[in-house]
N, C-alpha and C positions, 0 to 999 in steps of 0.2 A: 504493500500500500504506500510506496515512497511517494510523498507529495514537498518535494523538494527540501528545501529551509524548514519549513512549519513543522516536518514531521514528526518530530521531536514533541511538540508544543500542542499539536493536533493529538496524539496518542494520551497526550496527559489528561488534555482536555475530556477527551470520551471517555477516559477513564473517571473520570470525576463525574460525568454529568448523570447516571445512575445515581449514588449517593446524596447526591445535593440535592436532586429531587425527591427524593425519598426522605430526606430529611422534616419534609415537614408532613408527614403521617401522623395519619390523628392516635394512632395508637404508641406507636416507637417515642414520640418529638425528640430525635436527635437534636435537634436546632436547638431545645431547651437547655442542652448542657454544655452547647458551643464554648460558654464563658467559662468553660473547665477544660472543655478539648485543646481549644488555640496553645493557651500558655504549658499544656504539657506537652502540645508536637513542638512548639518553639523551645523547649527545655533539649528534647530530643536533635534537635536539629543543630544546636551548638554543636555537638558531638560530632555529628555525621559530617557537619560539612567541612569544620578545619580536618578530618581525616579523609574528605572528600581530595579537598587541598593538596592536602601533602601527597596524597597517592595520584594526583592530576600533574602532578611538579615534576613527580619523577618517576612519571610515566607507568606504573605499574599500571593505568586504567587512562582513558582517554576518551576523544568526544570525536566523530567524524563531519569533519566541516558542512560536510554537503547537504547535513539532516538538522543544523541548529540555524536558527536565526544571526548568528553572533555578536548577543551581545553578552559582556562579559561581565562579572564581579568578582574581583580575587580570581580573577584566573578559571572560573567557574562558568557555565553557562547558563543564560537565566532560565532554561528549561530544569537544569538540575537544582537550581534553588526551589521553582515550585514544586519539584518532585516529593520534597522533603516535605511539603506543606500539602500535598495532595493524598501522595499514598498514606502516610499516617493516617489522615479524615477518613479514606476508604477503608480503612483498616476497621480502626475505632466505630466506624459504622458497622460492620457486621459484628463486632464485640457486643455492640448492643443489642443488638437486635437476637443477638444471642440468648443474651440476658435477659430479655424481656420476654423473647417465646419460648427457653426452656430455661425458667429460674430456678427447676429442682434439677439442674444437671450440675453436680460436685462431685468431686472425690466422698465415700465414705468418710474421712476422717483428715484435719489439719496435718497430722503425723503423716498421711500418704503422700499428700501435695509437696511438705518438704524432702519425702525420698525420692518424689518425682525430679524436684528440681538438682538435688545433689548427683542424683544418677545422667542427669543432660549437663551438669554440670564437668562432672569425673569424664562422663565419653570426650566433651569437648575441649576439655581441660590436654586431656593424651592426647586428641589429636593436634593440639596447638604445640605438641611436644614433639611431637613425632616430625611433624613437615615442619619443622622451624624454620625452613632454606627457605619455603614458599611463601614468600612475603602476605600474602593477600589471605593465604588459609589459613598463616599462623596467627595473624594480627586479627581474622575475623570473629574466631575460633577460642581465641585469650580473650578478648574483651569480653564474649557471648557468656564464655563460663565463670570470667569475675562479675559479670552481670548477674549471674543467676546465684552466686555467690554470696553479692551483696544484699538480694533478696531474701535468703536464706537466714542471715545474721540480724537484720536491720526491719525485717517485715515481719507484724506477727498476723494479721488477716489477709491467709493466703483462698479465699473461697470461690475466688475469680479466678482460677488455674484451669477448673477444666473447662469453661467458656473460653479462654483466651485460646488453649490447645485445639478448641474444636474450631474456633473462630479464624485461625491460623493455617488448617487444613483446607477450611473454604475460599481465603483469600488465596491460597497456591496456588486456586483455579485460575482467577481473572492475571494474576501475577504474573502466570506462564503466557500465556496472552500476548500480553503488555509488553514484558522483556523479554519473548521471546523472537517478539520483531526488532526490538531494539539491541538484542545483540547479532539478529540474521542479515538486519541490512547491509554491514552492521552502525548504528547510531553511536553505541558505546565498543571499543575495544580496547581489549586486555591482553596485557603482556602474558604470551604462556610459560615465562621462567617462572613467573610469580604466584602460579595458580597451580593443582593439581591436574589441569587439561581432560578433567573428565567434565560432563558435559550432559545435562538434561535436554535434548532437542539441540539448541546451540546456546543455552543458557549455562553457565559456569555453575559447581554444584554451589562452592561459596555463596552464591548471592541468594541461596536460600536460607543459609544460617545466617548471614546479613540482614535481610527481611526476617529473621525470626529476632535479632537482637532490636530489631528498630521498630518491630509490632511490642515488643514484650519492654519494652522504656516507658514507650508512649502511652504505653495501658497502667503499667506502674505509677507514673504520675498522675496521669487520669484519676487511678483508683483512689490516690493520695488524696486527691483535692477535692474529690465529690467525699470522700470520710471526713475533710476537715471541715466543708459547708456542713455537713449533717448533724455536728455535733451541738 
């Protein structure tokens, strides 16, 4: 579907335009909790973007001129700035709407939710061990499981775990979609010193643990800040 410059900008957009109309359903009102969503994709997005940066600098991942608009911030393009403001919303929309249409879906028990998280924790922990040469799977891979990490020490209401897990499996769908045009045209490429070079369709396997650390921040903060209104 290359549509020159825009296509970048074009894929983001359809990607959003589901969600944002769905947001005002009389039953979900995502829109109601916007004032909670913004400031926890913008917590999440400091994160991603100076490590956007740095792996844009030196070249571990790149942008193909042909599919951006070009303009730039920090060396970024303004497609990948809304990116970070897009996908998280789409994310955080199906979280809810999770939430809402099956509230009785948890773990049996607090104690499982944290073995869950320790045991994605340890897997991702050895893999950031094992490929340490692969810049992109070790670096995705270390963060994802001191993420889950610090979840583990610092969170005690873990009861969002199996909404976010199932919420997460839903989003794979539209995800593979999305970047799976953006790495076939390709929009975004990546160095394959840096990566494992295994490959879902032509999507890198990294950018799924990637999308899992950047669903699983956003919902974090999210969850923070609707517990501290509530109180």
């Amino acid at each position: 579907m290359a549509t020159g410059k825009f296509t970048y900008f074009i894929l983001l957009f359809l990607s959003l335009l589901g969600p944002l109309l769905l947001s005002f359903d009389k039953k979900v009102h995502y829109y109601k909790r916007w004032k909670f969503l913004f400031p926890a994709i913008l917590r999440a997005a400091v994160l991603f973007i100076l490590w956007d940066i740095i792996f844009t600098r030196t070249a571990i991942w790149g942008f193909n001129e042909k599919y951006i608009v070009g303009w730039q911030v920090w060396h970024l393009p303004v497609e990948e700035w809304l990116f970070f403001l897009i996908i998280p919303f789409n994310c955080l929309f199906i979280f809810d709407v999770m939430v809402f249409y099956f509230p009785r879906l948890k773990f049996p028990s607090n104690a499982l939710n944290r073995v869950v998280l320790a045991v994605l924790a340890v897997l991702l922990l050895g893999l950031s061990l094992y490929f340490r040469r692969q810049y992109y799977t070790f670096i995705v891979s270390l963060l994802t499981a001191s993420y889950l990490l610090m979840i583990l020490i610092f969170r005690r209401h873990l009861g969002w775990l199996a909404h976010f897990l199932v919420a997460y499996l839903i989003v794979l769908i539209p995800f593979s979609i999305v970047n799976g045009l953006l790495t076939s045209l390709p929009v975004v490429w990546y160095n394959p010193t840096d990566n494992l070079g295994i490959r879902f369709l032509t999507i890198p396997v990294e950018d799924f643990i990637y999308l899992f650390l950047l669903f699983l921040m956003v919902t974090d903060f999210y969850k923070v800040l609707l517990r501290k209104n509530s109180k």
